[in-house]
LOLUM-83840 format. One record per residue (C-alpha): residue number from 1; residue in three letters; x, y, z. Coordinates in steps of 0.001 Angstrom, whole numbers. Layout:
BEGIN
@pos:NUM, code:ALA, xx:X, yy:Y, zz:Z
...
END
This chain:
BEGIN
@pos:1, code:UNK, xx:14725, yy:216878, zz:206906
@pos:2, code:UNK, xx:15011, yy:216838, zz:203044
@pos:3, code:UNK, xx:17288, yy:218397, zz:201268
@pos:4, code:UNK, xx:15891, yy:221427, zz:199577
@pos:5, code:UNK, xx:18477, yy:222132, zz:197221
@pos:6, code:UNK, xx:18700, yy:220764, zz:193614
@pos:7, code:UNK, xx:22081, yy:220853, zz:193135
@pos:8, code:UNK, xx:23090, yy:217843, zz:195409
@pos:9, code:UNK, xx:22876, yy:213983, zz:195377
@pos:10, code:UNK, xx:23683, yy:213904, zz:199171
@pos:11, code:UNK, xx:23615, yy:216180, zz:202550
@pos:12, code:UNK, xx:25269, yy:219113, zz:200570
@pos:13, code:UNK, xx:23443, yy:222438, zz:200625
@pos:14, code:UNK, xx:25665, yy:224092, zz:198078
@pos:15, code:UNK, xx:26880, yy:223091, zz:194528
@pos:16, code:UNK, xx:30333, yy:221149, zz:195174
@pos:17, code:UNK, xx:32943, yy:220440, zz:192869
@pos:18, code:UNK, xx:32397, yy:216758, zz:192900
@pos:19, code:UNK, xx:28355, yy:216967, zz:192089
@pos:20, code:UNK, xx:29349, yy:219103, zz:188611
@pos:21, code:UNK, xx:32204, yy:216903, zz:187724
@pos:22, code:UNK, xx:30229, yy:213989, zz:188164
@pos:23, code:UNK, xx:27565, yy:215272, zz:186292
@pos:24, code:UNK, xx:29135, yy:216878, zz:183436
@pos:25, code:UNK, xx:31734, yy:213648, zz:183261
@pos:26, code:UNK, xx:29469, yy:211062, zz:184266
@pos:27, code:UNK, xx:33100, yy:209665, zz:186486
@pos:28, code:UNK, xx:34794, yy:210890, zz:189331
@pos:29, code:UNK, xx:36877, yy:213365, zz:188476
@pos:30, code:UNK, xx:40351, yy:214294, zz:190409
@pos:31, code:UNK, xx:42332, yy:217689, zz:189950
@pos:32, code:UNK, xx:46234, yy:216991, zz:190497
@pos:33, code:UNK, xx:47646, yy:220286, zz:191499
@pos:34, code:UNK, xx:51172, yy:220808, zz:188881
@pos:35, code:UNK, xx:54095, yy:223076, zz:189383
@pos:36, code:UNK, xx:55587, yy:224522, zz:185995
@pos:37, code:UNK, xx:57877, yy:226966, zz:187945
@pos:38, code:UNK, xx:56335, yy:230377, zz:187219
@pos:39, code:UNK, xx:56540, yy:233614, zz:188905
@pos:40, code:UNK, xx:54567, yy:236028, zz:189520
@pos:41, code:UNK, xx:54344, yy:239855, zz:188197
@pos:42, code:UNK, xx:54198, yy:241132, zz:192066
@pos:43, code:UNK, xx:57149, yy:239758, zz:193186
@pos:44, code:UNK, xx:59430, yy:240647, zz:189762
@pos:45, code:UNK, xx:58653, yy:244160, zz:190104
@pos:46, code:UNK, xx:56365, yy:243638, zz:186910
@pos:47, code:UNK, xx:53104, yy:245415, zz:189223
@pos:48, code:UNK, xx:54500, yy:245531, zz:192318
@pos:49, code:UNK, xx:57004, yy:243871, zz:194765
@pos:50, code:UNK, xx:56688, yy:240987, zz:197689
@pos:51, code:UNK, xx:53604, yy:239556, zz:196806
@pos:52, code:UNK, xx:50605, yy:240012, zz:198881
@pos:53, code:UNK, xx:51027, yy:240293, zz:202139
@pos:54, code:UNK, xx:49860, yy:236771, zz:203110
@pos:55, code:UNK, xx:51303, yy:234463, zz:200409
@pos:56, code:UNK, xx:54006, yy:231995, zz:201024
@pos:57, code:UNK, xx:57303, yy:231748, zz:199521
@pos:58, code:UNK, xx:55461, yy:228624, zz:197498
@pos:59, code:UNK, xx:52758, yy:230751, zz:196172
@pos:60, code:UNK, xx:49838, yy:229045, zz:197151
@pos:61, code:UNK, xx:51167, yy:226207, zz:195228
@pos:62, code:UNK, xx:51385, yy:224327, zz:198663
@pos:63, code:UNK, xx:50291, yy:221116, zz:197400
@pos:64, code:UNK, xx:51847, yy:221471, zz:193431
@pos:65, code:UNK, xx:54465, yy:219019, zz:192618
@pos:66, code:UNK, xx:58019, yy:219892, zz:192454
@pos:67, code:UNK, xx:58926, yy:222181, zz:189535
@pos:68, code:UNK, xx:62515, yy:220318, zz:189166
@pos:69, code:UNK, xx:60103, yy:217194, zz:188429
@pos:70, code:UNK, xx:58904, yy:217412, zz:184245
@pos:71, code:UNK, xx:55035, yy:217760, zz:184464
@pos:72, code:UNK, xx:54571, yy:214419, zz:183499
@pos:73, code:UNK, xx:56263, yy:213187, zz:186115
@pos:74, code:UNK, xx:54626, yy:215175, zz:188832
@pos:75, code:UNK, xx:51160, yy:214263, zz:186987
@pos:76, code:UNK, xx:52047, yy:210271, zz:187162
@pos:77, code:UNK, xx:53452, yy:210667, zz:190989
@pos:78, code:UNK, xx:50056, yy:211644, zz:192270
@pos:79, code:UNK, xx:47547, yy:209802, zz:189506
@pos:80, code:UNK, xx:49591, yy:206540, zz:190470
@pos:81, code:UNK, xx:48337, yy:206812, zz:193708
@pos:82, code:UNK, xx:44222, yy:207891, zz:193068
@pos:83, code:UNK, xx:43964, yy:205166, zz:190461
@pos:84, code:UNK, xx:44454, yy:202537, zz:193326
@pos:85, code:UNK, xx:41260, yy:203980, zz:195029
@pos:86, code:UNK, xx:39425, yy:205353, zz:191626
@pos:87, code:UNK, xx:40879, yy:202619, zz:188706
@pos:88, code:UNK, xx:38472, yy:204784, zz:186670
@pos:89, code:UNK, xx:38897, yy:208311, zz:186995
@pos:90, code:UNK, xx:39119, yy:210961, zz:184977
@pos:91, code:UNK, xx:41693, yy:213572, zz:185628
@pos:92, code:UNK, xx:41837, yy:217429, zz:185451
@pos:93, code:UNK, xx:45656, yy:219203, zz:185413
@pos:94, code:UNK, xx:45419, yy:221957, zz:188037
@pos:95, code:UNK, xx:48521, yy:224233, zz:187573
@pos:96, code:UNK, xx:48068, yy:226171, zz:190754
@pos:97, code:UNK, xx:51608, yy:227566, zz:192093
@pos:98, code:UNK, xx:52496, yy:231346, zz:191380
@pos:99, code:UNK, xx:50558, yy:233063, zz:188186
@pos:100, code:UNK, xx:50580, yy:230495, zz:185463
@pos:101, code:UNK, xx:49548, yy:232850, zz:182276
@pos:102, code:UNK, xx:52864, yy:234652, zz:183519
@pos:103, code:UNK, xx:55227, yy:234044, zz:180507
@pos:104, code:UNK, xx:55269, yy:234412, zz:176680
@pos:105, code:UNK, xx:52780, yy:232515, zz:174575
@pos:106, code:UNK, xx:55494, yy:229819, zz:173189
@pos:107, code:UNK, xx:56315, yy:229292, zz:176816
@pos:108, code:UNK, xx:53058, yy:228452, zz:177788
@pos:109, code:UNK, xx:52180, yy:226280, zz:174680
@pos:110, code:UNK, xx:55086, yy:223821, zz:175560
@pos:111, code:UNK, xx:53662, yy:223991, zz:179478
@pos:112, code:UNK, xx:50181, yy:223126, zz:178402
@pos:113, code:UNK, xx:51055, yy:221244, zz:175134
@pos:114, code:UNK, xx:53161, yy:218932, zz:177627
@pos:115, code:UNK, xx:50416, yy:217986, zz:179873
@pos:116, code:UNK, xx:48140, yy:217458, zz:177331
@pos:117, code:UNK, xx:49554, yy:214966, zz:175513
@pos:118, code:UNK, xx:48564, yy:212609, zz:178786
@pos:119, code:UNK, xx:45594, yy:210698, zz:177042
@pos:120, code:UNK, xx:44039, yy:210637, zz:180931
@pos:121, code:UNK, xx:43530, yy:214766, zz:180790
@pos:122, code:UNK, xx:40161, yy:215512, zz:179976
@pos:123, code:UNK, xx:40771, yy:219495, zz:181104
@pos:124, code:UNK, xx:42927, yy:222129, zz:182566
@pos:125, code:UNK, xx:42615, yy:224594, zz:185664
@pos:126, code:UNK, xx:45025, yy:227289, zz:185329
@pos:127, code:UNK, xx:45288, yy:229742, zz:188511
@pos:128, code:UNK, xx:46675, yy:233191, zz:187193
@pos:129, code:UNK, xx:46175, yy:236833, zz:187980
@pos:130, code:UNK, xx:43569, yy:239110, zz:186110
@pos:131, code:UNK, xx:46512, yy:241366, zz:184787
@pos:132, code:UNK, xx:48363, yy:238541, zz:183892
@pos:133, code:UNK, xx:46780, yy:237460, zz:180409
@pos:134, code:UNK, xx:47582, yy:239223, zz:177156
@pos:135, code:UNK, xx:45663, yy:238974, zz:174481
@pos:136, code:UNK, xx:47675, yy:236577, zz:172841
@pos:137, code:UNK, xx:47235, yy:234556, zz:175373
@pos:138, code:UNK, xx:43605, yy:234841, zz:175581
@pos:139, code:UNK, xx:43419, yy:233743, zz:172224
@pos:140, code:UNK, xx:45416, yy:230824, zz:172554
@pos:141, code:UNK, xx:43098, yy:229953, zz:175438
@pos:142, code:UNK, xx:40144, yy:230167, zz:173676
@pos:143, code:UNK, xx:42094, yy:227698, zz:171346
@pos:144, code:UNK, xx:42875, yy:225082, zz:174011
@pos:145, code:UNK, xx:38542, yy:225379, zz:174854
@pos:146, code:UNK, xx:37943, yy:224240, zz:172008
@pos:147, code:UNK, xx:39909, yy:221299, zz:172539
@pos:148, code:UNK, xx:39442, yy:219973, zz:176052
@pos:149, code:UNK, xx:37803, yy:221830, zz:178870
@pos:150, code:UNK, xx:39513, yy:224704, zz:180052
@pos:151, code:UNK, xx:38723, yy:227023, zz:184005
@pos:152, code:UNK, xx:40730, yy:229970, zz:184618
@pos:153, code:UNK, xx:41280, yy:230697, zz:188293
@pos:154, code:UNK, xx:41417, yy:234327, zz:189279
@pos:155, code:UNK, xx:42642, yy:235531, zz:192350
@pos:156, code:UNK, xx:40300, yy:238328, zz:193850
@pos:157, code:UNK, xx:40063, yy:237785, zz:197186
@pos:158, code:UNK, xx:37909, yy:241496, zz:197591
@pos:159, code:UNK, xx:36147, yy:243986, zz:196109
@pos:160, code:UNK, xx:37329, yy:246359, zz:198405
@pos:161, code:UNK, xx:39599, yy:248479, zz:197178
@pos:162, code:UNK, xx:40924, yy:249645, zz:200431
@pos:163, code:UNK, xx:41588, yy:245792, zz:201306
@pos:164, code:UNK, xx:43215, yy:245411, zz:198394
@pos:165, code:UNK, xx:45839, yy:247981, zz:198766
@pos:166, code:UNK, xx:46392, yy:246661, zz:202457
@pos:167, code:UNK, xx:46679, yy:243006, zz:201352
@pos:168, code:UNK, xx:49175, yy:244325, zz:198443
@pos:169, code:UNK, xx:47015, yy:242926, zz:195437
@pos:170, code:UNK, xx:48326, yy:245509, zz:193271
@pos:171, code:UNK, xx:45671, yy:244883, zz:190444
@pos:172, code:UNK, xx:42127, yy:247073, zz:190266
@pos:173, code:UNK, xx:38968, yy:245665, zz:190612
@pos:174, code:UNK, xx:38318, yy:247275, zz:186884
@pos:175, code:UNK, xx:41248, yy:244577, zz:185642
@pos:176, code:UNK, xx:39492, yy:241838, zz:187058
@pos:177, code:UNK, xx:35850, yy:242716, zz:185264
@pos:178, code:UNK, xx:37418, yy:243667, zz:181929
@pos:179, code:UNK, xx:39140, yy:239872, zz:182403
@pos:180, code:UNK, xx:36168, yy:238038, zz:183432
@pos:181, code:UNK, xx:34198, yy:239498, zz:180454
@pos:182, code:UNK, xx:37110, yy:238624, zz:178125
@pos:183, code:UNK, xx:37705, yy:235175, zz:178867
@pos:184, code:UNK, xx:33384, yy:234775, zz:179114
@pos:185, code:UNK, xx:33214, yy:236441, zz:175365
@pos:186, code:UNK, xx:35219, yy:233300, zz:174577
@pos:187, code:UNK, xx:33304, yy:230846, zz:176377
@pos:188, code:UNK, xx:35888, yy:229860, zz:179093
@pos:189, code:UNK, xx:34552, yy:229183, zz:182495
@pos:190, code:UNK, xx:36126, yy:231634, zz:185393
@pos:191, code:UNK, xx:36796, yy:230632, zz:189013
@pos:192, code:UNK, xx:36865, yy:233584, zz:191132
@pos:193, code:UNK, xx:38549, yy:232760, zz:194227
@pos:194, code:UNK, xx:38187, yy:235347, zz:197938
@pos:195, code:UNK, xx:39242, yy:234872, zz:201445
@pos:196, code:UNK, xx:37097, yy:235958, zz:204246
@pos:197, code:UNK, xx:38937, yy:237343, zz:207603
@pos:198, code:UNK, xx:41415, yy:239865, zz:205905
@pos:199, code:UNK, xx:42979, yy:242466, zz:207984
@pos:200, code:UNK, xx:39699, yy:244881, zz:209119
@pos:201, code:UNK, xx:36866, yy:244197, zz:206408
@pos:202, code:UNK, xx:33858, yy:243370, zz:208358
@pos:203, code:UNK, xx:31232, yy:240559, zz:208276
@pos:204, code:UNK, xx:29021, yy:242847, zz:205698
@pos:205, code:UNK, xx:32232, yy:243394, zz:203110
@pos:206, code:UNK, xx:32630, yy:239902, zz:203027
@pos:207, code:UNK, xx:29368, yy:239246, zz:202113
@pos:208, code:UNK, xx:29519, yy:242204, zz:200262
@pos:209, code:UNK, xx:32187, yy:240775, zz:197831
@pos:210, code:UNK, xx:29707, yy:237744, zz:196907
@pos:211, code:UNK, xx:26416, yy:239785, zz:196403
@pos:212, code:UNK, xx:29294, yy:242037, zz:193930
@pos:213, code:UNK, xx:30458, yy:238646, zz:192409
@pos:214, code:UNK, xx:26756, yy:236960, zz:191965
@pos:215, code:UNK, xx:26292, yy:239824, zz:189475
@pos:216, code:UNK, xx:29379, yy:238536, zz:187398
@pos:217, code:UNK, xx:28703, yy:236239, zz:184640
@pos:218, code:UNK, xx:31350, yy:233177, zz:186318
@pos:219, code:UNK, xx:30927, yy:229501, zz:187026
@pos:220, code:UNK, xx:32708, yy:229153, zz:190094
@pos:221, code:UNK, xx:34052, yy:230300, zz:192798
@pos:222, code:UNK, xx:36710, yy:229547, zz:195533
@pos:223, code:UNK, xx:35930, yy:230649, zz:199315
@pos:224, code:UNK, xx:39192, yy:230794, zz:201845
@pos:225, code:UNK, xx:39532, yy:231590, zz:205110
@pos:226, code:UNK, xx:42757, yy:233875, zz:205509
@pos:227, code:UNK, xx:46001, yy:232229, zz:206519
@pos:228, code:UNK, xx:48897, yy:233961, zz:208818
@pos:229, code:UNK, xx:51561, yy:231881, zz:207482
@pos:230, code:UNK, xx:55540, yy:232000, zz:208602
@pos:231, code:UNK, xx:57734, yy:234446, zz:207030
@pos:232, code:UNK, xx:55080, yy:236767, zz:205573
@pos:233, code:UNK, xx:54612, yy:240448, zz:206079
@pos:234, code:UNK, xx:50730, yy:239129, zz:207577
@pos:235, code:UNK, xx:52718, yy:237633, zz:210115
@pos:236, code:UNK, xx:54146, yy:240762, zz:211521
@pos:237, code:UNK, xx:50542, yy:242270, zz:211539
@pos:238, code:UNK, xx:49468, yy:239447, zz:213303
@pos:239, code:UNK, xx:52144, yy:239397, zz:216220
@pos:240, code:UNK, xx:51417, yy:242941, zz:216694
@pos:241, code:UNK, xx:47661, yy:242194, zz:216992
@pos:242, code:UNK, xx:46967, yy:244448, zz:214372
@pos:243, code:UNK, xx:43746, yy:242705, zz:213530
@pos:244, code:UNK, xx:40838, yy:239894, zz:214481
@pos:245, code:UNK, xx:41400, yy:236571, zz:213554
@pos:246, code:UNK, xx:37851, yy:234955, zz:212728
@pos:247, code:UNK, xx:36841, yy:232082, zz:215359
@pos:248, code:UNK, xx:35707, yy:228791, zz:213488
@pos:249, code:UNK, xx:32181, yy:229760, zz:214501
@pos:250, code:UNK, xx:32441, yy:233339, zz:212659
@pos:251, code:UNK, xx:34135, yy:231818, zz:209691
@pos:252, code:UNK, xx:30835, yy:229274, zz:209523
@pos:253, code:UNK, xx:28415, yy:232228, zz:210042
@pos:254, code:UNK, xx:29690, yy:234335, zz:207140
@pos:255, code:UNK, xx:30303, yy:231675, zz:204743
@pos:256, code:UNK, xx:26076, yy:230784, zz:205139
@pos:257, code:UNK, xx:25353, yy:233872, zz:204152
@pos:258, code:UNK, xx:27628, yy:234326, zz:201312
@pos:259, code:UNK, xx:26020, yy:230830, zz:199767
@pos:260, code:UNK, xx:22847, yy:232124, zz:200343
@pos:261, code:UNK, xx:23604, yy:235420, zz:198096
@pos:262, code:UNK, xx:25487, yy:232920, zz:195263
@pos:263, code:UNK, xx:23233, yy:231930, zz:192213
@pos:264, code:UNK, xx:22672, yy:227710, zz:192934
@pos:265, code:UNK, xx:24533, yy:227214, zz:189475
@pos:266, code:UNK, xx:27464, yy:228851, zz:190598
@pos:267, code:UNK, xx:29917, yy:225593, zz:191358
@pos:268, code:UNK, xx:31568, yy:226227, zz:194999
@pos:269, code:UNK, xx:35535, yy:224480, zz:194598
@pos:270, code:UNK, xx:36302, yy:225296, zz:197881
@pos:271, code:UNK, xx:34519, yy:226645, zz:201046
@pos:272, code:UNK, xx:37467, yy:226790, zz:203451
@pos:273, code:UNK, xx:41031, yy:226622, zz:203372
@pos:274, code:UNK, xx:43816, yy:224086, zz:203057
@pos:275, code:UNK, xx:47171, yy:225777, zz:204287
@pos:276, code:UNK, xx:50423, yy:223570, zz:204858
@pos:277, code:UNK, xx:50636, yy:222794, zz:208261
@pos:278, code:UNK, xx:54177, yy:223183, zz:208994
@pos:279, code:UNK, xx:54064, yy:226896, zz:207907
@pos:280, code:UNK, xx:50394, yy:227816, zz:209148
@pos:281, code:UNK, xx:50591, yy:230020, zz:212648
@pos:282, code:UNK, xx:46937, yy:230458, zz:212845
@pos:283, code:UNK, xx:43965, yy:230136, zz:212925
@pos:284, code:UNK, xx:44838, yy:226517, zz:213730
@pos:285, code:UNK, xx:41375, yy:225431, zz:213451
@pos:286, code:UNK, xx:41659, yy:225369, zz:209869
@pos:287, code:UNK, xx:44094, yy:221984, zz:210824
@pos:288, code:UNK, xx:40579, yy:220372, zz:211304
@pos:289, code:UNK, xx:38986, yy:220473, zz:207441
@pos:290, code:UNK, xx:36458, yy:218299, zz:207638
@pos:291, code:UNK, xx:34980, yy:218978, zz:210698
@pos:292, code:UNK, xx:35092, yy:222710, zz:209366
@pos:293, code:UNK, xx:32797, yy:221230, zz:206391
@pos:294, code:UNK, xx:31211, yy:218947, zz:208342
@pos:295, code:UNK, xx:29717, yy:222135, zz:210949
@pos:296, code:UNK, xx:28641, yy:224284, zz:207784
@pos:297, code:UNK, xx:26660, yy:221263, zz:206554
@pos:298, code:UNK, xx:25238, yy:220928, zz:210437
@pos:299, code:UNK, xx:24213, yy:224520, zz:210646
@pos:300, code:UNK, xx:23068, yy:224902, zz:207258
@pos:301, code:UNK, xx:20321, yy:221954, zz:208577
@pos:302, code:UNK, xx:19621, yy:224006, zz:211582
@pos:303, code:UNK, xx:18915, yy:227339, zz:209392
@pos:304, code:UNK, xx:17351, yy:225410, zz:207247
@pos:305, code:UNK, xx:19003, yy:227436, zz:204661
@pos:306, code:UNK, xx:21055, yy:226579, zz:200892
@pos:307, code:UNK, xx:22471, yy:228046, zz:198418
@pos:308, code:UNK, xx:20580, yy:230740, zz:196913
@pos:309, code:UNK, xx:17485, yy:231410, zz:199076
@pos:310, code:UNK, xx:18206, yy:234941, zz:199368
@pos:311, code:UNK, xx:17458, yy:235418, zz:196089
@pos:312, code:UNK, xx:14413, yy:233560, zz:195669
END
């Protein structure tokens, strides 16, 4: 069967990551995930205290170097390696661990300055929180997109305000739009990342939470199935079997119909999740990525479905 969808060069029904980059670049393109050794305002007592309920003592920075490493030398550890497969990439510096707007302007100058010296940078991805960006540093962002190409990652994860005080987010859903608009006034592309599964929201608020986000005016977006990791307050929910863990086969189901209510232009970064191993208790399906991806492309074929038909 062909493939309906515009947006792909191969089996893919939805806009990846890797058809943009190669597109706007005209090269492969590899993100190296950096740890600069931020914090975040909801574990400081800044907003609020622990963190959300689910994140790990890392941050979600699982997979960021090792903030005792300079940035340079956690960006040449990893690029060392991809150049052996790609001699001719082009690289983006993803600094993913914590809430990386989270610290006075000069601070972050020397963070970003750093990396961009590295003539092999052709952007940044900065994952931060919605509350977390003055307006100093917005306009020192808007600076740095004029200068290379610059995504800000905003953690969401619902619209649901009741979910959100459950999960701990401790920042409205009226921070993130104000946010979104600012950084879009200045031209910088927003990643909007959400995880399906959390504690009681139903097939129809997940899918809810796209249709809300398909209004927005952002360029990407970041879908995650939710983690029970070690040592987090989830955990304890989770042992007392305080909630439903989605099967593989629910997880596959609701993700199809969120990329059919997401605008084709919108650029998917992720579509499941990519947890450390050694600290993930469940569900342990998510241990199996690519045959995750590989059984959304499969049913996607059988639905004969893409990205986007609900709203032709």
């Amino acid at each position: 069967m062909d493939n309906p969808f515009i947006y792909s060069d191969n089996n893919k029904r939805y806009h990846t990551l890797d058809y943009f980059y190669k597109h706007k670049f005209n090269s492969k393109v590899c993100k190296i995930s950096l740890n600069a050794g931020f914090s975040c305002p909801n574990l400081d007592g800044t907003v609020g205290y622990g963190g959300c309920i689910y994140c790990s003592k890392s941050g979600s920075g699982e997979f960021g170097g090792n903030p005792k490493d300079d940035l340079l030398k956690q960006f040449r550890k990893v690029t060392k390696i991809y150049k052996k497969k790609w001699p001719s990439a082009k690289y983006i510096a993803y600094f993913q661990a914590r809430t990386n707007t989270y610290a006075p302007v000069d601070k972050l100058k020397e963070v970003y300055e750093t990396i961009l010296t590295n003539e092999d940078i052709i952007g940044l991805n900065i994952a931060t929180r919605p509350d977390s960006i003055s307006s100093e540093c917005i306009n020192y962002l808007e600076e740095i997109n004029k200068r290379t190409y610059l995504t800000i990652e905003l953690g969401l994860q619902t619209i649901h305000d009741r979910t959100a005080k459950l999960i701990n987010r401790c920042c409205s859903l009226e921070c993130f739009n104000k946010t979104v608009l600012e950084l879009r006034k200045r031209n910088i592309d927003v990643v909007v990342h959400i995880i399906n599964g959390l504690p009681y929201e139903t097939k129809e608020d997940m899918i809810e939470t796209v249709k809300y986000l398909n209004r927005l005016d952002i360029q990407g977006i970041k879908i995650h199935m939710l983690s029970i990791l070690k040592d987090t307050p989830l955990e304890i929910m989770y042992r007392n079997k305080e909630f439903h863990v989605l099967t593989k086969d629910e997880y596959i189901d609701i993700v199809i119909n969120q990329l059919e209510n997401l605008r084709s232009e919108i650029v998917i970064h992720r579509i499941t999740g990519d947890p450390e191993l050694e600290q993930l208790i469940e569900p342990r399906w998510l241990t199996k990525k690519f045959c995750v991806l590989n059984d959304i492309d499969k049913e996607m074929v059988k639905r004969e479905t893409y990205q986007g038909k609900n709203l032709e």
